[in-house]
KOLZAKOL-490340 format. One line per field, with one value per residue (C-alpha): residue in three letters; z, x, y. Coordinates in Angstrom, 2 decimals. Example, Ala and Ser with C-alpha at 12.3 -4.5 7.8 and 13.67 -1.06 7.14 Angstrom:
# KOLZAKOL-490340
res <- c(ALA,SER)
Z <- c(7.80,7.14)
X <- c(12.30,13.67)
Y <- c(-4.50,-1.06)
# end
This chain:
# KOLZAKOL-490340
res <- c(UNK,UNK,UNK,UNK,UNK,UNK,UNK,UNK,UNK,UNK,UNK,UNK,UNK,UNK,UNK,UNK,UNK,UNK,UNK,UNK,UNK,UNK,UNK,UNK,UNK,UNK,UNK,UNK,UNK,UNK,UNK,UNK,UNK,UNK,UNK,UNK,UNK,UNK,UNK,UNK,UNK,UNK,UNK,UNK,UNK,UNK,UNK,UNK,UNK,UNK,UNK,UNK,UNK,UNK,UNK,UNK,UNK,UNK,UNK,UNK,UNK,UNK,UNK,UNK,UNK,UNK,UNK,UNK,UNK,UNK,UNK,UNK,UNK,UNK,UNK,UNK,UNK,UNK,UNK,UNK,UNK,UNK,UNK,UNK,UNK,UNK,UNK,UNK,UNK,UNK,UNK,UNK,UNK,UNK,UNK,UNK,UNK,UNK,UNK,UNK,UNK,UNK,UNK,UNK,UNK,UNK,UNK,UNK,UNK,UNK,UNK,UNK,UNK,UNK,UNK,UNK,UNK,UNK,UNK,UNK,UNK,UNK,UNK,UNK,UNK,UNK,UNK,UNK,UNK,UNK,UNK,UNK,UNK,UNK,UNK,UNK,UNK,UNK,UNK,UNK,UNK,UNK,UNK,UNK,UNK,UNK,UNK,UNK,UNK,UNK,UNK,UNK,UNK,UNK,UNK,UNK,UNK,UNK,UNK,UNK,UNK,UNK,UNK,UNK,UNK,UNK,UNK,UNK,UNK,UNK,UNK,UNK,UNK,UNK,UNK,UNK,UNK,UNK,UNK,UNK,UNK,UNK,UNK,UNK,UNK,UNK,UNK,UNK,UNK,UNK,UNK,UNK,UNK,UNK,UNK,UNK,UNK,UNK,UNK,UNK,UNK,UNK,UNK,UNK,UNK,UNK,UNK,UNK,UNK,UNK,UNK,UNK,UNK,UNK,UNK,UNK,UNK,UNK,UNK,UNK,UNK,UNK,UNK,UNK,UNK,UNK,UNK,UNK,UNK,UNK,UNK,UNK,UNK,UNK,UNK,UNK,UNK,UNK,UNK,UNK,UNK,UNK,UNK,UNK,UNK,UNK,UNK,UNK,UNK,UNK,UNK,UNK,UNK,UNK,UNK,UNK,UNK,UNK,UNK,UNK,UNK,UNK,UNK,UNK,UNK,UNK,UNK,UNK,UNK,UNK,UNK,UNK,UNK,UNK,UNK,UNK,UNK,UNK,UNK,UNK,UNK,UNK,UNK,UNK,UNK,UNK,UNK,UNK,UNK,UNK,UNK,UNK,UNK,UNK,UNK,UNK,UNK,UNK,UNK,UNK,UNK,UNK,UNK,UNK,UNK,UNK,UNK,UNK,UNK,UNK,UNK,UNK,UNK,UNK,UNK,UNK,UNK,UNK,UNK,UNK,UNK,UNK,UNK,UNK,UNK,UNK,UNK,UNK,UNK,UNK,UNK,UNK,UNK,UNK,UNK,UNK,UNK,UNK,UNK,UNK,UNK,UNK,UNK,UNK,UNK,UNK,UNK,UNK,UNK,UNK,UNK,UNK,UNK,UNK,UNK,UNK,UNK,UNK,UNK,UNK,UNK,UNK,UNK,UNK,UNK,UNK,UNK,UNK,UNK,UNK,UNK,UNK,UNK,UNK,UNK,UNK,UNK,UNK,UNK,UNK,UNK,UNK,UNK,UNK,UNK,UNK,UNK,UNK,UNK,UNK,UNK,UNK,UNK,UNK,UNK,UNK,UNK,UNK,UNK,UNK,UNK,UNK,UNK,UNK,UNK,UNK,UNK,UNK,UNK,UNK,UNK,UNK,UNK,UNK,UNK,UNK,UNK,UNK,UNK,UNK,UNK,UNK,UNK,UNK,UNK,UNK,UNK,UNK,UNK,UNK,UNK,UNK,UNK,UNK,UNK,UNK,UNK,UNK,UNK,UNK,UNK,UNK,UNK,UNK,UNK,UNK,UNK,UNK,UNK,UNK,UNK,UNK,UNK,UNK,UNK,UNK,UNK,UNK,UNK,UNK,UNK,UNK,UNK,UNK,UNK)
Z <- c(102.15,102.72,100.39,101.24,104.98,102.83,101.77,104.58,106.50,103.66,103.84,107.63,107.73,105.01,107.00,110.28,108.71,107.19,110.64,112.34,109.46,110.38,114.01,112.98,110.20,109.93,107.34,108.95,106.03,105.40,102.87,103.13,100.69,102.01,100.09,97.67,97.56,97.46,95.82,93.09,95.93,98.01,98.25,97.60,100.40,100.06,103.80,104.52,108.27,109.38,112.16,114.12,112.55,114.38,111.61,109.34,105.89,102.68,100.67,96.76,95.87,92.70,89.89,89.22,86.13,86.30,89.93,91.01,93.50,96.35,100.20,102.14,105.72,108.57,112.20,114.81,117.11,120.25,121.15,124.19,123.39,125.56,127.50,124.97,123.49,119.55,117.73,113.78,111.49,109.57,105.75,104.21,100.53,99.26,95.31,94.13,91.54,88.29,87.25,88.63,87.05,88.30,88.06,88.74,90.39,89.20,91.40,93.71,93.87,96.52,96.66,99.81,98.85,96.79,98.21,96.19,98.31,96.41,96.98,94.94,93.19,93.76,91.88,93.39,92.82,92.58,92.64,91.70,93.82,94.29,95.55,98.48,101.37,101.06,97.19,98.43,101.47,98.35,96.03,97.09,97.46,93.67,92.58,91.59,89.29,87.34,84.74,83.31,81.69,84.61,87.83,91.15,94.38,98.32,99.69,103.39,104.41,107.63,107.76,111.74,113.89,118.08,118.98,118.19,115.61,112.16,109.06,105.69,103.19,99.60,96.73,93.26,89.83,88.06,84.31,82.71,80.53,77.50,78.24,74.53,75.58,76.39,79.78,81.70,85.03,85.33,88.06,90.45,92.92,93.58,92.81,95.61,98.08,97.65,97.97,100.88,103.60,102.15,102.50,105.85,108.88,111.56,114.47,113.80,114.14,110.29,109.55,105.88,103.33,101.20,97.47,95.52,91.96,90.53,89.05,87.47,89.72,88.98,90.02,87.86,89.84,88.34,89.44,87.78,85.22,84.39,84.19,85.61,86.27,89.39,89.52,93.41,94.63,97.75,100.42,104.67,107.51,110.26,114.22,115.62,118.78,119.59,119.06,116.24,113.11,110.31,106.81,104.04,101.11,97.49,95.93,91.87,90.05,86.74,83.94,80.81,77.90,74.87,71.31,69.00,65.97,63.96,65.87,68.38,71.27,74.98,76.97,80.23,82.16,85.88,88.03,90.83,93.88,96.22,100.10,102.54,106.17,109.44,112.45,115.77,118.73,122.43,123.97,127.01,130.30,131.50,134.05,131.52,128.65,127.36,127.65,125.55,121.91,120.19,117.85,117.44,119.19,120.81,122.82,122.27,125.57,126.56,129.56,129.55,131.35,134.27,136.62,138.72,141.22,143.80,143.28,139.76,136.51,134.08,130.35,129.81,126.31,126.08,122.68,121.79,117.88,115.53,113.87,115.36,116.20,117.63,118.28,120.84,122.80,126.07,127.81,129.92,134.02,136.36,139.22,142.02,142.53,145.81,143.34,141.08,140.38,137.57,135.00,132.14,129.22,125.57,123.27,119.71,117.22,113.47,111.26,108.32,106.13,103.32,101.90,103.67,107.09,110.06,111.27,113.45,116.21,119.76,121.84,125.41,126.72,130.77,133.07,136.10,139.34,141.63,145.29,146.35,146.18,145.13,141.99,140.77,138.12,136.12,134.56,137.41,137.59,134.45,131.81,129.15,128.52,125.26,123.24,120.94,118.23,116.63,120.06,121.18,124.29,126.67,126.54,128.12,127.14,130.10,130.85,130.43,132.58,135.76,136.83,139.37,141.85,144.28,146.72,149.40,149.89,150.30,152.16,150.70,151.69,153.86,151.37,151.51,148.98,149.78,148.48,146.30,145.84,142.93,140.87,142.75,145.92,147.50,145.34,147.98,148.45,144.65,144.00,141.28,140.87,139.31,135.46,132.97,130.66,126.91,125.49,121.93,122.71,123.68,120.59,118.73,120.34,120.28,116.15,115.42,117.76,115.33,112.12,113.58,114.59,110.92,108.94,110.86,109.81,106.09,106.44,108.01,105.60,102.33,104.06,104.53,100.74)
X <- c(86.35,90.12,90.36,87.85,89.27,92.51,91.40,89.35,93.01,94.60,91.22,91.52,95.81,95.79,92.65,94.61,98.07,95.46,94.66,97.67,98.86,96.31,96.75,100.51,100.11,98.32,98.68,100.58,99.44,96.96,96.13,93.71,93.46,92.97,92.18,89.31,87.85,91.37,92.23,95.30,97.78,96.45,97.97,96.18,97.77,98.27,98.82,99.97,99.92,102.44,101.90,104.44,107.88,110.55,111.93,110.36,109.55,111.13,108.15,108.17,105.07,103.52,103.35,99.77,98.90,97.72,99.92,103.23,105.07,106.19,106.78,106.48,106.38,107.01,105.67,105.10,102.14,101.87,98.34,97.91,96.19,94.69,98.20,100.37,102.05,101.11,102.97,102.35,104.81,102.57,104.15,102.37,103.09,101.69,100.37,100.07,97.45,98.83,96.00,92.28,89.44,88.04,90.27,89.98,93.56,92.86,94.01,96.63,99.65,102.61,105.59,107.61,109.95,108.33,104.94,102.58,99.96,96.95,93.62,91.08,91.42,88.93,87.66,89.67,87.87,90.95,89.46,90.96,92.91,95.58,98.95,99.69,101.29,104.25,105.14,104.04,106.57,109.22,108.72,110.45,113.45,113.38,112.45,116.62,116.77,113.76,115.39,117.64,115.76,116.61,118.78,118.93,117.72,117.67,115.26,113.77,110.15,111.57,114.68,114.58,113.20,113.53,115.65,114.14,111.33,111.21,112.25,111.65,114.86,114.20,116.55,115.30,116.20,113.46,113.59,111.35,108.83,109.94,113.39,114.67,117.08,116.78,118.08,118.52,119.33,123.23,124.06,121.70,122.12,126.10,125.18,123.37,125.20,127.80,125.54,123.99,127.43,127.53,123.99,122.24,122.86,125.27,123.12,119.96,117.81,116.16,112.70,113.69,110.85,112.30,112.00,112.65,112.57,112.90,109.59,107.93,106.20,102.55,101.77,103.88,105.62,104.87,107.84,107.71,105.32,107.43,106.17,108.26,108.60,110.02,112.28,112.45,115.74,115.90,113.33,113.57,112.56,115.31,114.83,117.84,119.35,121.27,121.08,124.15,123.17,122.55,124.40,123.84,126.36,125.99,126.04,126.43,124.70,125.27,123.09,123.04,122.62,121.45,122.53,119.74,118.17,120.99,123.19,126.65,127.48,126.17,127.53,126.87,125.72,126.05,123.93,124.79,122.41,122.60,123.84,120.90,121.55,118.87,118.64,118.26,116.53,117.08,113.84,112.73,113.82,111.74,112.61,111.90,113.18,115.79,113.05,109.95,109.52,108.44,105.57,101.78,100.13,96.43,95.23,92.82,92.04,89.50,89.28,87.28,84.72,84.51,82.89,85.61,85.94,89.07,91.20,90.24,92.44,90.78,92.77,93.93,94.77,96.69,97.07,99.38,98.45,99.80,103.30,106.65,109.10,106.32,109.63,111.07,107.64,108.24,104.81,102.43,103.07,101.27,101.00,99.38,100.59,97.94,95.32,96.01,98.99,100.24,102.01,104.60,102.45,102.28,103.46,102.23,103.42,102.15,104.33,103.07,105.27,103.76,103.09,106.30,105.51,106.42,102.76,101.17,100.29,101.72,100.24,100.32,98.42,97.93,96.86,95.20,94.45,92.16,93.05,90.40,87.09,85.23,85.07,88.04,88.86,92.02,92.90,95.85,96.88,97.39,99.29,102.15,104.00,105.44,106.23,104.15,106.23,103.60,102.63,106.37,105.72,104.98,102.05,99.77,97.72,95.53,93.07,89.65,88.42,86.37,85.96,83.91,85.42,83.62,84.64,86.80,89.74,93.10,96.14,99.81,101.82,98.78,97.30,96.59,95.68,91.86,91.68,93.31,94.71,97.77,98.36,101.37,99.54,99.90,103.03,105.08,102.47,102.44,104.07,106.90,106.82,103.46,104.18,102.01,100.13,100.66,97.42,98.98,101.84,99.27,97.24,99.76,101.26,97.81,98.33,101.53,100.41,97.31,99.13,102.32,99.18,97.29,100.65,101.15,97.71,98.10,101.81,99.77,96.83,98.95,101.51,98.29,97.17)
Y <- c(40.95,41.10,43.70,45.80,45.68,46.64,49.61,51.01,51.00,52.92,55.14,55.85,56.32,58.85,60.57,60.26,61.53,64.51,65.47,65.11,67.90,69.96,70.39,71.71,73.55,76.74,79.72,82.47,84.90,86.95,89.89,92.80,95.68,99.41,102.27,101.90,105.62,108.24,110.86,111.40,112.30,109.19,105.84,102.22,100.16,96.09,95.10,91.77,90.31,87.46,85.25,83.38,84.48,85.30,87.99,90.01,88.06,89.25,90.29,90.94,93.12,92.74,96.19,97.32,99.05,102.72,102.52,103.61,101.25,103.75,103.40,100.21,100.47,97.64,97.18,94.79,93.86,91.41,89.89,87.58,84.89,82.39,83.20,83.20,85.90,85.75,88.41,89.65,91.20,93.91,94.77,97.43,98.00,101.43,102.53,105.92,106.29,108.07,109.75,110.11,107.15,104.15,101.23,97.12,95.70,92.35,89.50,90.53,87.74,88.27,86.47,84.92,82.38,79.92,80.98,82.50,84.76,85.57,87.80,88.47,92.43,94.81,98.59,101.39,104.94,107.86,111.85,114.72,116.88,119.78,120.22,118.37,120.12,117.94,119.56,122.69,122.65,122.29,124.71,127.38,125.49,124.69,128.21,129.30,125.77,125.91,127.87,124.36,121.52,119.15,119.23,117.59,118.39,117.59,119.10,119.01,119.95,121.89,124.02,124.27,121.90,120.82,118.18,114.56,116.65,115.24,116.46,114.38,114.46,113.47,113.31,113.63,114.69,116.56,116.88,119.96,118.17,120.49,118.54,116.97,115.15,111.52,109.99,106.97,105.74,104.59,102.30,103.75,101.44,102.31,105.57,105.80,103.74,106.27,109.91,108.17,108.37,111.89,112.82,110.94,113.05,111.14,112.67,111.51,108.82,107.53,106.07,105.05,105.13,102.30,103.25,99.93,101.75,105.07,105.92,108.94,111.01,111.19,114.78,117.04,120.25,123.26,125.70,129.29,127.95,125.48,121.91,118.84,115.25,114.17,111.42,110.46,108.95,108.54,109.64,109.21,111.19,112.52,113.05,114.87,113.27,116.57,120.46,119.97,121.67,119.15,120.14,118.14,118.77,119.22,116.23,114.96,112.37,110.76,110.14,108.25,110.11,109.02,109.10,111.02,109.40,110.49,108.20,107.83,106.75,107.01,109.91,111.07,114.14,114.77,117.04,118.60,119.68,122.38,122.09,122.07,123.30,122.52,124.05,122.55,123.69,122.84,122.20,124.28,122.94,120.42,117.37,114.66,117.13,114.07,111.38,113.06,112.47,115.06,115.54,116.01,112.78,112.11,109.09,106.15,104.05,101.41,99.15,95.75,97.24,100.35,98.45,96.59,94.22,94.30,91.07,90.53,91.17,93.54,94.27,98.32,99.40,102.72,103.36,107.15,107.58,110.62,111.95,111.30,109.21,106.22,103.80,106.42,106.34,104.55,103.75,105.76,106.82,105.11,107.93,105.70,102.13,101.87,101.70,98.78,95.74,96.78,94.24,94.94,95.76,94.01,96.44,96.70,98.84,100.35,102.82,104.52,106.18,108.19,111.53,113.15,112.07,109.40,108.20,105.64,104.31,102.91,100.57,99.06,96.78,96.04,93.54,95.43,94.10,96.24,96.71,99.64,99.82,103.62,105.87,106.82,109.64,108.50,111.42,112.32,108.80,107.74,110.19,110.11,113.69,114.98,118.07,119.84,121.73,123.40,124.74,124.85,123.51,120.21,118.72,115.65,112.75,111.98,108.99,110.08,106.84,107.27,103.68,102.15,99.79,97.36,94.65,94.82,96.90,95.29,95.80,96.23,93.10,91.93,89.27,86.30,83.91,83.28,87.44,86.93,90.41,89.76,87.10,86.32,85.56,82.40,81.98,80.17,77.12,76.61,72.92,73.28,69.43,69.29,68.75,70.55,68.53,69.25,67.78,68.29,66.18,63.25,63.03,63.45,60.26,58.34,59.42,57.81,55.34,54.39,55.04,52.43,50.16,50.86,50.00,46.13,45.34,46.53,44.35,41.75,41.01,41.35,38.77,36.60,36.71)
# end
């Protein structure tokens, strides 16, 4: 009987310590896969979401066969949950297919630390397609070298942009595929630390695209009938902070050559590209001319519902999506502060970074308060200007709300706190002696409580046999 008593404590402390683990421990991680149906010039995108980290992980992505590793991107987004401010660390890792097919990933395994994060693979469909605009932006640049077997290049998608418009830079060698001679990479790592002081503009701000490895393009360029491989380098995009002119220098690189089957030694062969020059536009006056960013953008809002109620808090989501420098955005104007209390919003942010352009989203999310009743149109009250560059001129995302607000109007500064009118009100009769009670600290007490109480009547019965 003793025994059996014995081990139904063991039983019940190892249960106990089980759920005492599981109240603190939860996985921060998760994976989802995007791209299943692209085309050749399309990426396959492993996304991976982190919860709770005060820095952005270090992730290693794995390699996937008939894939090229390219771009990885970062952003951050802040959700309020059950009042607390939750925010995620988004990693997005993207894959170029190398050649159209249907193709199975396999199990997917990324590594943090000594953490293995795994997902199940899935079949990826990759179609055919042409040029994309980005190579086609290029070509002319490359039309003087595409008489030698292989040279270098920088070369920018734009040669004159506005102030705070992007540009994409890209440095690449490109070797003809009729090329006989055999090449490899030398040092490319302090080869590149050095071009890059030479090469990234001082007056600009950079979204870097991050290329880990130097990888054969899969889309050949086809430059006066000429076929080539593109070796890319280096790749970022630029927005000028001032009207300066942006000159980018020739630069050299050095390869490894190899000895032929005959035999010898390693030599080596450097390349040279040619200087690059962009122009930079003033914008047209405009009072908030040195506050807009600059780019093509459109807006995505919803509010939890458009029938409102003075003296209740309702949640606004303004959310400015399309190309451009998204971290410059600062949030949306709030024309009439009679209508609603207004709060600092949550701001969340997501940057893509692939085929030669700065993408995303921007979002802010606010905690409205009512404080007239009626219909109200939005669309002059709530607004966030910017400048169009394809347009060449200013432009504005307006609400598109019209909500409809009932109870009873309230007074600036004449609230009281059975209206309730702001969360603030009745502020001065709130007691800051009361203590909050943390309900996780108490069980976890009553736990170690148990489990102290658990281990003196193991001690006790074994000192009794």
């Amino acid at each position: 009987m003793k025994k059996i008593i014995l081990y139904i404590l063991i039983l019940i402390f190892f249960c106990t310590i089980s759920i005492v683990k599981a109240q603190n421990v939860e996985n921060p991680f998760s994976i989802e896969l995007k791209g299943t149906n692209i085309t050749i010039d399309e990426p396959f995108s492993v996304v991976v979401t982190v919860v709770g980290l005060d820095n952005f992980p270090q992730l290693i992505f794995p390699d996937l066969k008939n894939f090229q590793k390219r771009e990885s991107s970062k952003s951050i987004q802040q959700d309020k949950i059950g009042g607390k401010t939750i925010v995620k660390h988004i990693i997005t890792q993207n894959y170029y297919p190398q050649q159209k097919g249907v193709y199975q990933t396999g199990t997917i395994e990324v590594l943090f630390n000594n953490q293995v994060l795994r997902t199940d693979g899935l079949t990826i469909i990759v179609r055919d397609n042409g040029e994309t605009t980005e190579l086609t932006e290029i070509l002319p640049q490359l039309e003087n070298e595409a008489i030698q077997g292989a040279f270098l290049a920088v070369t920018v998608n734009k040669r004159q942009v506005f102030v705070q418009e992007g540009f994409n830079l890209r440095l690449s060698l490109l070797i003809a595929d009729d090329n006989t001679i055999e090449m490899d990479f030398y040092e490319p790592e302090k080869q590149l630390e050095s071009l890059l002081k030479l090469i990234k503009p001082t007056n600009c701000w950079e979204e870097n695209f991050e290329i880990r490895e130097i990888v054969a393009s899969a889309t050949p360029l086809v430059i006066r009938g000429k076929s080539f491989t593109e070796y890319r380098i280096y790749q970022a995009s630029f927005f000028p902070l001032n009207a300066q002119p942006i000159r980018i220098p020739a630069v050299k690189w050095l390869m490894k050559v190899l000895p032929s089957k005959n035999g010898g030694q390693n030599t080596f062969q450097s390349f040279e590209s040619k200087a690059v020059t962009v122009e930079v536009k003033n914008l047209p006056g405009h009072p908030l001319r040195n506050q807009v960013v600059v780019g093509q953008f459109s807006l995505d809002e919803k509010i939890s519902t458009d029938k409102l109620t003075t003296g209740n808090s309702y949640q606004y989501d303004f959310r400015i999506i399309g190309e451009g420098n998204l971290q410059a955005i600062r949030e949306p104007i709030f024309a009439s502060s009679a209508l609603f209390d207004v709060y600092p919003p949550e701001v969340g942010e997501r940057v893509l970074r692939q085929n030669g352009l700065i993408s995303g989203s921007k979002s802010f999310k606010y905690q409205l308060i009512p404080r007239q009743n009626g219909q109200f149109d939005l669309s002059n009250m709530v607004f966030w200007i910017y400048f169009d560059p394809s347009k060449g001129q200013y432009d504005t995302l307006h609400s598109k709300l019209n909500l409809s607000i009932s109870g009873e109007s309230m007074a600036t500064g004449q609230n009281t706190t059975e209206t309730l009118s702001s969360i603030y009100a009745g502020i001065e009769d709130w007691s800051t002696t009361t203590k909050v009670v943390d309900y996780q600290l108490i069980v976890r007490y009553i736990a170690n409580f148990l489990i102290g109480l658990m281990l003196i009547g193991v001690l006790f019965i074994i000192k009794k046999k």
